[in-house]
PDBQT receptor file of N, H, CA, C and O in Angstrom, charges set to zero:
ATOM      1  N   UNK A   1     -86.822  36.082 239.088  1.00  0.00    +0.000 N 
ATOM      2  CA  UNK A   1     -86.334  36.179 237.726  1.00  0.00    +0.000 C 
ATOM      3  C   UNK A   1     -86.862  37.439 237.048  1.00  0.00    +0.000 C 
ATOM      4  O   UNK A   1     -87.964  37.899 237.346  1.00  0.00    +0.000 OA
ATOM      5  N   UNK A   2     -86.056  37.999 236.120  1.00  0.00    +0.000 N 
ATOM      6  H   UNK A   2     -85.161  37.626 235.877  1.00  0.00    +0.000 HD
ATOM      7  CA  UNK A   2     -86.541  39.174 235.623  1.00  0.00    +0.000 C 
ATOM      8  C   UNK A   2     -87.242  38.754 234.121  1.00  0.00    +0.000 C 
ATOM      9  O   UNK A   2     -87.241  37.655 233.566  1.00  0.00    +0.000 OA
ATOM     10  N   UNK A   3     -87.796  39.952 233.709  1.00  0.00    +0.000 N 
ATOM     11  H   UNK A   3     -87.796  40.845 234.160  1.00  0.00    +0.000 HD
ATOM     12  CA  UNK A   3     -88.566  39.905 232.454  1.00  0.00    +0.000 C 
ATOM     13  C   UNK A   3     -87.446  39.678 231.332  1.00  0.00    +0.000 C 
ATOM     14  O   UNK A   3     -88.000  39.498 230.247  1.00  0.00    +0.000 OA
ATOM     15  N   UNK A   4     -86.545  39.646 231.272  1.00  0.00    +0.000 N 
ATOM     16  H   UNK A   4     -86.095  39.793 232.153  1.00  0.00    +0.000 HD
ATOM     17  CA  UNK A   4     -85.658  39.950 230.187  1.00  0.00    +0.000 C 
ATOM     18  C   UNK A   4     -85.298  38.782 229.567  1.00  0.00    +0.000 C 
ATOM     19  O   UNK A   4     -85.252  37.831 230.347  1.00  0.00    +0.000 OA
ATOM     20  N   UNK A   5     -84.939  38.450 228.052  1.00  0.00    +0.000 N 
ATOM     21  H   UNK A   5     -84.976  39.223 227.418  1.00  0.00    +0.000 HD
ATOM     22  CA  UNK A   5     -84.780  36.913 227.649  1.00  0.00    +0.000 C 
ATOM     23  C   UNK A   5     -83.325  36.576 227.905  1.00  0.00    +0.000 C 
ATOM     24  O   UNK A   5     -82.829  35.672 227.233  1.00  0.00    +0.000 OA
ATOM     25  N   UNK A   6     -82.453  37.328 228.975  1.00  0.00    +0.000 N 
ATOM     26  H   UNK A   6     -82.857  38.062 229.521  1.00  0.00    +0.000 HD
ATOM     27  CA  UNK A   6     -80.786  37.017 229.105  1.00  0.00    +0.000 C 
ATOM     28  C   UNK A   6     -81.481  36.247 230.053  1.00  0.00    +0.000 C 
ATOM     29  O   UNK A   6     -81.514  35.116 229.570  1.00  0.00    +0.000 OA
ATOM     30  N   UNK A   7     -82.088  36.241 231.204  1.00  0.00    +0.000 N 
ATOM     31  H   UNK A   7     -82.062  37.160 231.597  1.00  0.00    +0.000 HD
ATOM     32  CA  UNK A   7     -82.600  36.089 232.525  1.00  0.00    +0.000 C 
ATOM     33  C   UNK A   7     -83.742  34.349 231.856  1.00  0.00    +0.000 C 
ATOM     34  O   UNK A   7     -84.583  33.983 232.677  1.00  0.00    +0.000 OA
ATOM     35  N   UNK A   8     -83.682  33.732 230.874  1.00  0.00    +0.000 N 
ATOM     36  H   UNK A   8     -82.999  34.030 230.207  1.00  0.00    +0.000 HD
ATOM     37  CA  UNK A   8     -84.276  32.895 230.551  1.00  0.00    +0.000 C 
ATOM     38  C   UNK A   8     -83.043  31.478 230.661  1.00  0.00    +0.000 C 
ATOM     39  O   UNK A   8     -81.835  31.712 230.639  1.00  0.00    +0.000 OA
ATOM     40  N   UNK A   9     -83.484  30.350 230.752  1.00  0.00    +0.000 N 
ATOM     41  H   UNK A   9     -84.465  30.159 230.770  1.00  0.00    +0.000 HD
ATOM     42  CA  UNK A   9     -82.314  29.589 230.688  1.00  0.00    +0.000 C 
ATOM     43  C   UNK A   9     -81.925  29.239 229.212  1.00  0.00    +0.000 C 
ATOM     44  O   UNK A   9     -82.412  30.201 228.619  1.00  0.00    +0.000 OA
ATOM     45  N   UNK A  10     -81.510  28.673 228.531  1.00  0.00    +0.000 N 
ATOM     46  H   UNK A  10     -81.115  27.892 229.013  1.00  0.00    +0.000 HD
ATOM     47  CA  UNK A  10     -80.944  28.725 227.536  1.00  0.00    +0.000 C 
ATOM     48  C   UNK A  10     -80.758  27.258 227.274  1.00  0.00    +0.000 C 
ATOM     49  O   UNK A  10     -79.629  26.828 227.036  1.00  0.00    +0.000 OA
ATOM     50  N   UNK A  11     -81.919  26.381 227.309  1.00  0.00    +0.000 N 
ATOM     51  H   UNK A  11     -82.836  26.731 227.502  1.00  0.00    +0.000 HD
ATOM     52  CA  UNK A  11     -81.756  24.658 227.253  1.00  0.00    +0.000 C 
ATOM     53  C   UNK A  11     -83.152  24.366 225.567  1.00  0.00    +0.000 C 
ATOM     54  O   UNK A  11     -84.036  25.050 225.051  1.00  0.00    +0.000 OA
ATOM     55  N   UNK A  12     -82.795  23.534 225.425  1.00  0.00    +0.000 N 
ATOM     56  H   UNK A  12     -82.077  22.978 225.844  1.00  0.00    +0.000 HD
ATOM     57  CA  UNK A  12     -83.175  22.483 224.255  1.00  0.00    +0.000 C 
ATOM     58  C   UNK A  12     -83.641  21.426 224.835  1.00  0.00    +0.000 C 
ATOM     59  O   UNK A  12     -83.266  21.423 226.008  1.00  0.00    +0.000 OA
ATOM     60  N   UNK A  13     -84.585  20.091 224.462  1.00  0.00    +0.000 N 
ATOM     61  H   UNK A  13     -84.890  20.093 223.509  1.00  0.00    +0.000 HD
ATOM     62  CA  UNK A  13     -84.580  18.936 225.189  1.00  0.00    +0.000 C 
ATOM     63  C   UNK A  13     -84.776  18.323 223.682  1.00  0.00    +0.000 C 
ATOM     64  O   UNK A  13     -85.465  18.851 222.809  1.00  0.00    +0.000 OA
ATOM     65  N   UNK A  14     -84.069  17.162 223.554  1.00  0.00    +0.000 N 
ATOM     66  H   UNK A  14     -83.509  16.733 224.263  1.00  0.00    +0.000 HD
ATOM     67  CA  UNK A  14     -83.780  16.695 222.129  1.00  0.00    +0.000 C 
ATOM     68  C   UNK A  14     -83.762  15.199 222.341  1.00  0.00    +0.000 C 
ATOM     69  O   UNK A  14     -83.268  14.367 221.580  1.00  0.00    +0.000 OA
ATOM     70  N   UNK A  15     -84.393  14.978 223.522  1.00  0.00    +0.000 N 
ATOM     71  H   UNK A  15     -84.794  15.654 224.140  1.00  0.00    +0.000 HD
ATOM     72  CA  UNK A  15     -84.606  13.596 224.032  1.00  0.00    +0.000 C 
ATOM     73  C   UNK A  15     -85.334  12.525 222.571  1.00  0.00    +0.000 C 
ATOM     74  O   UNK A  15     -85.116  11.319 222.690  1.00  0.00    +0.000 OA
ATOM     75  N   UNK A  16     -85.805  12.788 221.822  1.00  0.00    +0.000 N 
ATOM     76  H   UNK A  16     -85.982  13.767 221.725  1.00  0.00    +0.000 HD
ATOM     77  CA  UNK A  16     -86.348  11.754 220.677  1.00  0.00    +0.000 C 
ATOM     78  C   UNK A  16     -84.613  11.756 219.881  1.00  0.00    +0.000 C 
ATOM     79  O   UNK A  16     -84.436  10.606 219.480  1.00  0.00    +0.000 OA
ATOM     80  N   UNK A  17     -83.838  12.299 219.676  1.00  0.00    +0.000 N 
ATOM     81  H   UNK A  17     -83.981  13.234 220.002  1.00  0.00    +0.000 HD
ATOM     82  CA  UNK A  17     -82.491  11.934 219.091  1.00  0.00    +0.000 C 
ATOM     83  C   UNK A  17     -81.799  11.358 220.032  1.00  0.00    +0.000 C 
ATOM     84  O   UNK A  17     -81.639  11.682 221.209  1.00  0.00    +0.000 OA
ATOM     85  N   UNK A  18     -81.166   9.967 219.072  1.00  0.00    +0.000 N 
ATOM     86  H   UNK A  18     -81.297   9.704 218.116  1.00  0.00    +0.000 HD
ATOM     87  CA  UNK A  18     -79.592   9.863 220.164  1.00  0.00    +0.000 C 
ATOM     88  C   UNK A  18     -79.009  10.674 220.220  1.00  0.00    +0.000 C 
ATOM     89  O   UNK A  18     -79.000  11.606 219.415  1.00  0.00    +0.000 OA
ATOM     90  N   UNK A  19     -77.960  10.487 221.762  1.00  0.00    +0.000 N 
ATOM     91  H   UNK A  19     -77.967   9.731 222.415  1.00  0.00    +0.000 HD
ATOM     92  CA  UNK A  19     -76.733  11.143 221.736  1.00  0.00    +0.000 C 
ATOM     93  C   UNK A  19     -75.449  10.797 220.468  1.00  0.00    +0.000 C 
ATOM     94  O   UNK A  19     -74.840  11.692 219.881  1.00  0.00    +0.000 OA
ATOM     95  N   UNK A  20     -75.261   9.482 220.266  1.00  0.00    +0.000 N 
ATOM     96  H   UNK A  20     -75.755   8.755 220.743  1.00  0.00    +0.000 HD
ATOM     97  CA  UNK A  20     -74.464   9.191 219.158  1.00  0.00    +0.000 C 
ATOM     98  C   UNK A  20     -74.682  10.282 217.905  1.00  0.00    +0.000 C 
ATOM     99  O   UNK A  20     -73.760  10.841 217.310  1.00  0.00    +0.000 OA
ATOM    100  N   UNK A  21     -76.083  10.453 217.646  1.00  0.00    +0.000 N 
ATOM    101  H   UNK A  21     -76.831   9.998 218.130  1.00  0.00    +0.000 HD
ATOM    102  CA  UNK A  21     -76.378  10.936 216.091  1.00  0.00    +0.000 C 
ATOM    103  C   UNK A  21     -76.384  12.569 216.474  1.00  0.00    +0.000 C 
ATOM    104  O   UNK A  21     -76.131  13.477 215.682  1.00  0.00    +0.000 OA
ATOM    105  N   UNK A  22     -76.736  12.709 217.880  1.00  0.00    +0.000 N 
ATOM    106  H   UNK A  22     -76.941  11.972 218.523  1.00  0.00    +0.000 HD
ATOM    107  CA  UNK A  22     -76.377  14.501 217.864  1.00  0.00    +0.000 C 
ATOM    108  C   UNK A  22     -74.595  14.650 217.992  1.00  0.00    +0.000 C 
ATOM    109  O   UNK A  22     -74.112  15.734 217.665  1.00  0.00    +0.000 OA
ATOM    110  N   UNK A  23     -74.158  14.125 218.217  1.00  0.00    +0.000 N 
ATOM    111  H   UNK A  23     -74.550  13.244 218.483  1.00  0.00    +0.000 HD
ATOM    112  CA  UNK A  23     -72.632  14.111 218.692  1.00  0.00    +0.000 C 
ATOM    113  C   UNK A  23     -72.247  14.455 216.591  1.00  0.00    +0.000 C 
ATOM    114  O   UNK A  23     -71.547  15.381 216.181  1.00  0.00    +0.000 OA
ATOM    115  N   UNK A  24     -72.797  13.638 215.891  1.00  0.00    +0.000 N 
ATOM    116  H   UNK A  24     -73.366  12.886 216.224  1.00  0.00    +0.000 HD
ATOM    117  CA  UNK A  24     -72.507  13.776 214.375  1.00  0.00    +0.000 C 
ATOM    118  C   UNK A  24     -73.147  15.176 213.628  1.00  0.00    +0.000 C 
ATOM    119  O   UNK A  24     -72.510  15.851 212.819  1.00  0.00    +0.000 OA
ATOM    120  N   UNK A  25     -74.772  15.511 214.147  1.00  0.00    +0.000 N 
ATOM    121  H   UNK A  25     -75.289  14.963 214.804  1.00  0.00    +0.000 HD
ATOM    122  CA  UNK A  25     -74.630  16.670 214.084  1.00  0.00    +0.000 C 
ATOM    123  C   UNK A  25     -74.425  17.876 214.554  1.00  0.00    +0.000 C 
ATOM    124  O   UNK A  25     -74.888  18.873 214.000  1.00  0.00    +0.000 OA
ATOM    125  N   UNK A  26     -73.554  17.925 215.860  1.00  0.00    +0.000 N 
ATOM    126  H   UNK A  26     -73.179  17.115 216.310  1.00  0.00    +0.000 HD
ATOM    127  CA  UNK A  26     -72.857  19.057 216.139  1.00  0.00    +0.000 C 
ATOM    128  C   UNK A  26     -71.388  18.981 215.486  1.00  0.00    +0.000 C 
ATOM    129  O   UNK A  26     -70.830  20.029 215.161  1.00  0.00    +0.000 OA
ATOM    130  N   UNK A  27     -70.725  17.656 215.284  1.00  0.00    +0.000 N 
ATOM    131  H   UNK A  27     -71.178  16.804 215.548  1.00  0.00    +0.000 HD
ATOM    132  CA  UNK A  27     -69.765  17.501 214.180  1.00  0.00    +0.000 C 
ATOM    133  C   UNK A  27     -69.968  18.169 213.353  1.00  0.00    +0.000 C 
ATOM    134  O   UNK A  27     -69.304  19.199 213.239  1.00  0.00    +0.000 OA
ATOM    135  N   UNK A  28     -71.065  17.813 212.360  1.00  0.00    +0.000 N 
ATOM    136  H   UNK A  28     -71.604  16.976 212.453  1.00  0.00    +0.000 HD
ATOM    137  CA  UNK A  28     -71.642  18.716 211.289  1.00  0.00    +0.000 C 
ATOM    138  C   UNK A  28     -71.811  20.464 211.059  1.00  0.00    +0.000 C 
ATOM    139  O   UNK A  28     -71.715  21.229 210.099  1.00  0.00    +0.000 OA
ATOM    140  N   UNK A  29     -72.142  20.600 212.645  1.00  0.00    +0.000 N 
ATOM    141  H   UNK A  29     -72.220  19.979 213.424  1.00  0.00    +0.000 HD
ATOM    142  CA  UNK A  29     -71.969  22.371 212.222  1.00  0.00    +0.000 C 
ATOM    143  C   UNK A  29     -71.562  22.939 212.462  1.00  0.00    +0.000 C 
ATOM    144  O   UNK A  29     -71.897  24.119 212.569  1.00  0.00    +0.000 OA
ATOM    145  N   UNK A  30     -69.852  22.083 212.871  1.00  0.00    +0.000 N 
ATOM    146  H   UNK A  30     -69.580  21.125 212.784  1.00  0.00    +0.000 HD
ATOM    147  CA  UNK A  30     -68.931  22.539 213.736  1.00  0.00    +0.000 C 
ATOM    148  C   UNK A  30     -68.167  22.416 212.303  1.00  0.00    +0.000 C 
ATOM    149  O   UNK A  30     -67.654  23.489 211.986  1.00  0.00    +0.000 OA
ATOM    150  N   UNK A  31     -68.031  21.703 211.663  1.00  0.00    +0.000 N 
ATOM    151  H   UNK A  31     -68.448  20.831 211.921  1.00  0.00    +0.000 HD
ATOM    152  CA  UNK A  31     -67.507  21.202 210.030  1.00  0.00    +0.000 C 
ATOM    153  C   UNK A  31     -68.246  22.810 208.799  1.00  0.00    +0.000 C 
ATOM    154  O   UNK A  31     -67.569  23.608 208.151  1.00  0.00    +0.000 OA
ATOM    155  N   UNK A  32     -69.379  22.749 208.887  1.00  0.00    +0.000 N 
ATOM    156  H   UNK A  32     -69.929  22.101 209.414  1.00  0.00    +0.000 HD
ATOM    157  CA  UNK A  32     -69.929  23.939 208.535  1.00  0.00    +0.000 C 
ATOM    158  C   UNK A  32     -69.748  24.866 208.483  1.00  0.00    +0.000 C 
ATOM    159  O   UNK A  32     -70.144  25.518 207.517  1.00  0.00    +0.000 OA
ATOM    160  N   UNK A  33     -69.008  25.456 209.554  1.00  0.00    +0.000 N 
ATOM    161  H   UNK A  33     -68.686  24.926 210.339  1.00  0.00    +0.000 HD
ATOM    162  CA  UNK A  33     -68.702  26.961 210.614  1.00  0.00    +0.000 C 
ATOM    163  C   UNK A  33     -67.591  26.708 210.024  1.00  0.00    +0.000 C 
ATOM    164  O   UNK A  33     -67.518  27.764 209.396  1.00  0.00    +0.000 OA
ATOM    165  N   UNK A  34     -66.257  25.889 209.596  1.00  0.00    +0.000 N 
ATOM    166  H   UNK A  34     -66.316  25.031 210.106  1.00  0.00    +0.000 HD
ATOM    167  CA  UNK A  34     -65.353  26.098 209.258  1.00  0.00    +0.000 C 
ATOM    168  C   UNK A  34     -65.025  26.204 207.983  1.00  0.00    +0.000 C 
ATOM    169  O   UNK A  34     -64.049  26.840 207.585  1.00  0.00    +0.000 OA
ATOM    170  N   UNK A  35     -65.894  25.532 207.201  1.00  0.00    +0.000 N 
ATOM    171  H   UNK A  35     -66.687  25.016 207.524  1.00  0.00    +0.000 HD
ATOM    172  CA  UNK A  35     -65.680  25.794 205.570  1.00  0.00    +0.000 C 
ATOM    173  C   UNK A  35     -66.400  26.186 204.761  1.00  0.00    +0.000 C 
ATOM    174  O   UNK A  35     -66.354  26.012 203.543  1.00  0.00    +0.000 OA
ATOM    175  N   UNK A  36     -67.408  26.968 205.613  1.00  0.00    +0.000 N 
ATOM    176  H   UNK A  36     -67.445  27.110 206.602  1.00  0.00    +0.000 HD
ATOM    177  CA  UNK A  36     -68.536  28.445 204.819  1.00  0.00    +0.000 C 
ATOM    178  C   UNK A  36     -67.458  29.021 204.436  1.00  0.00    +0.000 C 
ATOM    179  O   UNK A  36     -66.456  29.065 205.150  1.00  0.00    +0.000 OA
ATOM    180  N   UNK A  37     -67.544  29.658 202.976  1.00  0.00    +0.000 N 
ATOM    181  H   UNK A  37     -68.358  29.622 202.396  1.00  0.00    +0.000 HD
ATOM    182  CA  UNK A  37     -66.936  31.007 202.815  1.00  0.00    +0.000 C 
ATOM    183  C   UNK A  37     -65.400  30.814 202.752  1.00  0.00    +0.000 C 
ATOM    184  O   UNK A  37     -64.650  31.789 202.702  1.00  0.00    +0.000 OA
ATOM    185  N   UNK A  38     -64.967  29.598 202.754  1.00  0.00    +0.000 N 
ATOM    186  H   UNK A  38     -65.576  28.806 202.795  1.00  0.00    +0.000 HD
ATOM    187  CA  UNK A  38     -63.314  28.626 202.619  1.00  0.00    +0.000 C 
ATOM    188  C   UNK A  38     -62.618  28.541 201.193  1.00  0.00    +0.000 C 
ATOM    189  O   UNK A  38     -63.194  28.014 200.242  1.00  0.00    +0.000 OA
ATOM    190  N   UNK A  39     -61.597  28.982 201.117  1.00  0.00    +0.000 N 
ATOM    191  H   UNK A  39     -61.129  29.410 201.890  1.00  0.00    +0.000 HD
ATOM    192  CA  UNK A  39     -60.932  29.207 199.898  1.00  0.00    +0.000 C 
ATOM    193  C   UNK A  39     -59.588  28.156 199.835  1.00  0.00    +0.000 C 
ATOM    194  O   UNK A  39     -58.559  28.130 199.160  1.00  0.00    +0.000 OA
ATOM    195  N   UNK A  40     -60.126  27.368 200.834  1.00  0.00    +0.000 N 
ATOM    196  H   UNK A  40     -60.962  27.389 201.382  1.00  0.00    +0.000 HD
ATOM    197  CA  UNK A  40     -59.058  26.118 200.552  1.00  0.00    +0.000 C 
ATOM    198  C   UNK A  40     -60.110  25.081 200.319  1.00  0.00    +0.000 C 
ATOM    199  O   UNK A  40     -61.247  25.179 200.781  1.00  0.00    +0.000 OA
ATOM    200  N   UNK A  41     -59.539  23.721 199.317  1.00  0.00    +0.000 N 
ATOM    201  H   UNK A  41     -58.615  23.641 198.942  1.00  0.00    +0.000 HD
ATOM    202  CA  UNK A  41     -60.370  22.831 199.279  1.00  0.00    +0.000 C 
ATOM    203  C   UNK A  41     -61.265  22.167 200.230  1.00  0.00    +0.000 C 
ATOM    204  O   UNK A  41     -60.915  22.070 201.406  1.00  0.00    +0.000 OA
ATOM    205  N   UNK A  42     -62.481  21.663 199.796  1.00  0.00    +0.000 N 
ATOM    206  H   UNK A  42     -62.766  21.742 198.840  1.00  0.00    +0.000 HD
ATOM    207  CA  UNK A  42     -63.459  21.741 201.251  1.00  0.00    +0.000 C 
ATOM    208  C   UNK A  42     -63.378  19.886 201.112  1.00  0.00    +0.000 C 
ATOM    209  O   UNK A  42     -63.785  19.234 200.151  1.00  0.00    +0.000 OA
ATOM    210  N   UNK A  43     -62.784  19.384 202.273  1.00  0.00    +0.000 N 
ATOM    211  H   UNK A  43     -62.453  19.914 203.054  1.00  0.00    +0.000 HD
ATOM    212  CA  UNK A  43     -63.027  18.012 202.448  1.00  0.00    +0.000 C 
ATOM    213  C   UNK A  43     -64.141  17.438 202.665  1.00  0.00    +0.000 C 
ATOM    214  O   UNK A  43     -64.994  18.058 203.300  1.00  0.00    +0.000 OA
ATOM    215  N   UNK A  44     -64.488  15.717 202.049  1.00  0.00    +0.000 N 
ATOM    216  H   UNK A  44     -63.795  15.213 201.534  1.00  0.00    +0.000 HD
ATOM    217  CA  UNK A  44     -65.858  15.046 202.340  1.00  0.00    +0.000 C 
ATOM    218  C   UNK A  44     -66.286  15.533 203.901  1.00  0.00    +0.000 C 
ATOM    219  O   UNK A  44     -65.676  15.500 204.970  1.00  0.00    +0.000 OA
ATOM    220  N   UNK A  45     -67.022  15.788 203.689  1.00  0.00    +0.000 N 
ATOM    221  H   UNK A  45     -67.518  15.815 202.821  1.00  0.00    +0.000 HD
ATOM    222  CA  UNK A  45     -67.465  15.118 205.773  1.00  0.00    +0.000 C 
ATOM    223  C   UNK A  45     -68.063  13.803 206.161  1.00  0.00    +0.000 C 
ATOM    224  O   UNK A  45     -69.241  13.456 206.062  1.00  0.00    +0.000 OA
ATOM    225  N   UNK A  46     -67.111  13.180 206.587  1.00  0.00    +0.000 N 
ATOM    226  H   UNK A  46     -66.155  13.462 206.668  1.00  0.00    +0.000 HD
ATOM    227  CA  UNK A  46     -67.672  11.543 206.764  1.00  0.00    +0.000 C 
ATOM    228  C   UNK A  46     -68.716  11.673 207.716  1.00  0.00    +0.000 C 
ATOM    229  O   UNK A  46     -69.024  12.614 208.447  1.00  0.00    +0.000 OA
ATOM    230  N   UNK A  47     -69.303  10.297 207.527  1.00  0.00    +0.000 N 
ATOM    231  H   UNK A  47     -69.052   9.532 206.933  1.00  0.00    +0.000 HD
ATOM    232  CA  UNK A  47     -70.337  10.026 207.787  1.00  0.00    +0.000 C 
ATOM    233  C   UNK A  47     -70.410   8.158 207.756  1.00  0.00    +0.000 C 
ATOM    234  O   UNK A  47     -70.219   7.244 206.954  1.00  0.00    +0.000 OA
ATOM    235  N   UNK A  48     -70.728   8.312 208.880  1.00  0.00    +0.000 N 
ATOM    236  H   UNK A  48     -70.883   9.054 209.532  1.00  0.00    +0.000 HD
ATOM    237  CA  UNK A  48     -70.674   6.686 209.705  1.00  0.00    +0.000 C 
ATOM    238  C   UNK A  48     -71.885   6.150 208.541  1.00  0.00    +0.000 C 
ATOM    239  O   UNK A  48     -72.824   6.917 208.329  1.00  0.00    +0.000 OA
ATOM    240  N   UNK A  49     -71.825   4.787 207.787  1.00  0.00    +0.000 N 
ATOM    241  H   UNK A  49     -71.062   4.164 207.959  1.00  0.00    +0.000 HD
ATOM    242  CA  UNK A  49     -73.022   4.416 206.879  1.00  0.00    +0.000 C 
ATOM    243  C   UNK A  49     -73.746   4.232 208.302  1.00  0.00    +0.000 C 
ATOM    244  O   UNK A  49     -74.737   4.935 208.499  1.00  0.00    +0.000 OA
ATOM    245  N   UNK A  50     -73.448   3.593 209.029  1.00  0.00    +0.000 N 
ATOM    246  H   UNK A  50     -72.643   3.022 208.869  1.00  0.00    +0.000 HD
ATOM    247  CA  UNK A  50     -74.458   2.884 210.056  1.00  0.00    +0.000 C 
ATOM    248  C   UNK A  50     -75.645   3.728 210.813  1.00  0.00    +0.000 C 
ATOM    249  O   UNK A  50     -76.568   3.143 211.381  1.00  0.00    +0.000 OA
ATOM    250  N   UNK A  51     -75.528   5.274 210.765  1.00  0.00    +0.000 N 
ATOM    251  H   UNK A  51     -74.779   5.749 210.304  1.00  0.00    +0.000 HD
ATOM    252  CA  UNK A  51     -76.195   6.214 211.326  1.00  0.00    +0.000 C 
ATOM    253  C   UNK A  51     -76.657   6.870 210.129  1.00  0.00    +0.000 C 
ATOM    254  O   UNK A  51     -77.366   7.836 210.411  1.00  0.00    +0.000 OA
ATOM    255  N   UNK A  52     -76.547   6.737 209.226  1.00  0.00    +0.000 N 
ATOM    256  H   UNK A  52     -75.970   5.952 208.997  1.00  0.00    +0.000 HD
ATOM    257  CA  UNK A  52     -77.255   7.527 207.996  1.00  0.00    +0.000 C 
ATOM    258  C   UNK A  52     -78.782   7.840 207.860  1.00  0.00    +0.000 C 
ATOM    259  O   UNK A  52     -79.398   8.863 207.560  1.00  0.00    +0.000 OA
ATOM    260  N   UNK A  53     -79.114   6.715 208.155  1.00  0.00    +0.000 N 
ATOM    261  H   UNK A  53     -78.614   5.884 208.398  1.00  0.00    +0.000 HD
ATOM    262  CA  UNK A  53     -81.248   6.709 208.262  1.00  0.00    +0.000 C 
ATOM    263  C   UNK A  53     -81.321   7.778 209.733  1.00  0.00    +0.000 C 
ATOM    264  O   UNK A  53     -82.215   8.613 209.870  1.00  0.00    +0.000 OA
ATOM    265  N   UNK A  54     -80.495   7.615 210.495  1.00  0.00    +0.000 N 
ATOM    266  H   UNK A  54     -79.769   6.937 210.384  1.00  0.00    +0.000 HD
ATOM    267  CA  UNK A  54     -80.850   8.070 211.627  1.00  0.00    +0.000 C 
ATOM    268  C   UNK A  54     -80.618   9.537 211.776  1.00  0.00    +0.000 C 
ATOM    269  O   UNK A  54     -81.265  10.202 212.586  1.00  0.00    +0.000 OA
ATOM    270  N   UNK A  55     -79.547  10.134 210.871  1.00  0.00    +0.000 N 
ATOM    271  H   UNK A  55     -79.021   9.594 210.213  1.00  0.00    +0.000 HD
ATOM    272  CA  UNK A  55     -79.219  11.106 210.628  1.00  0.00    +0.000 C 
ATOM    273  C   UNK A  55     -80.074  12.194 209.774  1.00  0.00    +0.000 C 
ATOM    274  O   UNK A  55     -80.192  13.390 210.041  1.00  0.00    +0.000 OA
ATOM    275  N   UNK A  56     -80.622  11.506 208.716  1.00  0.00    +0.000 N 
ATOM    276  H   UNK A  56     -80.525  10.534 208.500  1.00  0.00    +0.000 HD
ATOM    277  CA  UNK A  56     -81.840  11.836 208.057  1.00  0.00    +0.000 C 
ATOM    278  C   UNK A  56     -82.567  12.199 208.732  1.00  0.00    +0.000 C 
ATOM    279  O   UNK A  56     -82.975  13.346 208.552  1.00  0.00    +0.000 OA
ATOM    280  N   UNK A  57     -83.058  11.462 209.767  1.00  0.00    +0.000 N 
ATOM    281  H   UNK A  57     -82.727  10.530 209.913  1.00  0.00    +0.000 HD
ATOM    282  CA  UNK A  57     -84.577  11.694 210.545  1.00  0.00    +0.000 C 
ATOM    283  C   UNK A  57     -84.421  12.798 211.596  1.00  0.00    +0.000 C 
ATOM    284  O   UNK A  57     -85.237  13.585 212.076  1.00  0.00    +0.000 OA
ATOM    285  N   UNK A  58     -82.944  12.580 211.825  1.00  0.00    +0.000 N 
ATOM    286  H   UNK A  58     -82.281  11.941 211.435  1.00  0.00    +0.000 HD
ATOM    287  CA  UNK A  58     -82.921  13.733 213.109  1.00  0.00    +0.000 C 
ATOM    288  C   UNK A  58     -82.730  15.307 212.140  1.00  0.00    +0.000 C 
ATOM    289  O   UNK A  58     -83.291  16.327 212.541  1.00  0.00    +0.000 OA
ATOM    290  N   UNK A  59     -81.847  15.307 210.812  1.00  0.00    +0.000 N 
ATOM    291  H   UNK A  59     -81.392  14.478 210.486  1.00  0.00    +0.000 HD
ATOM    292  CA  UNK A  59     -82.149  16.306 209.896  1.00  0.00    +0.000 C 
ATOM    293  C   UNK A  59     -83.305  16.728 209.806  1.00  0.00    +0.000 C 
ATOM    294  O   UNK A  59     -83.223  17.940 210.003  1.00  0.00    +0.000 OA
ATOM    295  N   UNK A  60     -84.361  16.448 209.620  1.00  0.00    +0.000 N 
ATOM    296  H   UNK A  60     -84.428  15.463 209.460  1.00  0.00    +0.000 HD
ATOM    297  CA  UNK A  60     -85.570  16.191 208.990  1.00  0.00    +0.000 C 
ATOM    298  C   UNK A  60     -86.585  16.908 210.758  1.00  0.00    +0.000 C 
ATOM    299  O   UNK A  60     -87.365  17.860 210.791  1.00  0.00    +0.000 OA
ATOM    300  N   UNK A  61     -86.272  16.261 211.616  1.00  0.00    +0.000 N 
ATOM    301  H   UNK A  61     -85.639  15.488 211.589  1.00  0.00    +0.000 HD
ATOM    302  CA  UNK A  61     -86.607  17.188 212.906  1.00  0.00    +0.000 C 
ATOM    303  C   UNK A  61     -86.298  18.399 213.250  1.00  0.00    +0.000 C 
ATOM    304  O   UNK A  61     -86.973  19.282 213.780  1.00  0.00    +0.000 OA
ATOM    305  N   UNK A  62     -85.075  18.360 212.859  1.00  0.00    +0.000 N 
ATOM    306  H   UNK A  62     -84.526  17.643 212.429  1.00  0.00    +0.000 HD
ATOM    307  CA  UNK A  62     -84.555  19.810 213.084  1.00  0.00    +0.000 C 
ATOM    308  C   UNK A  62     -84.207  21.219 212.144  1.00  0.00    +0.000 C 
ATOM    309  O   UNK A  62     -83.611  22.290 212.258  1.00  0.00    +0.000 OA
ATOM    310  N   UNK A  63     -84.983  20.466 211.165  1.00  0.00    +0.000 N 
ATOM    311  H   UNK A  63     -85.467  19.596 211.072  1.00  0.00    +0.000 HD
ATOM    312  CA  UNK A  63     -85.121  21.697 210.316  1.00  0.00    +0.000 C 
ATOM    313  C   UNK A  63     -84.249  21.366 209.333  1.00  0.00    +0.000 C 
ATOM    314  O   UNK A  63     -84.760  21.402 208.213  1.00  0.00    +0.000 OA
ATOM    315  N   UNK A  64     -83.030  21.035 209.373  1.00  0.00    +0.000 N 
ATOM    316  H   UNK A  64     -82.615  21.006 210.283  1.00  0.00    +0.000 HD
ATOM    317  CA  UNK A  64     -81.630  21.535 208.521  1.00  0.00    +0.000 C 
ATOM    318  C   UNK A  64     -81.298  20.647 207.789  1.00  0.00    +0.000 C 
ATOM    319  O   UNK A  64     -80.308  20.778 207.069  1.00  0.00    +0.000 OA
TER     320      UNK A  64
């Protein structure tokens, strides 16, 4: 392997989040990416009540 950070692998391990609640926030900043800077009305972004605490906490891990 070379010194260079292309030559690094490019992984995360996010094993303390579900998959269900990351699946909502890559929803989320996939929802984000589209209506930054949007000059058409910006719709709610739903949100399952049932994952809400869980969503928080994984917010709250990841910075955002």
């Amino acid at each position: 392997p070379g010194q260079y950070s292309e030559s690094q692998p490019n992984e995360i391990y996010l094993k303390d989040i579900p998959s269900h609640v990351l699946i909502n926030v890559c929803r989320y900043f996939a929802y984000k990416a589209k209506y930054t800077n949007s000059s058409i009305d910006i719709p709610e972004f739903p949100i399952d009540i049932q994952v809400v605490l869980e969503l928080l906490v994984a917010s709250d891990f990841l910075d955002c």
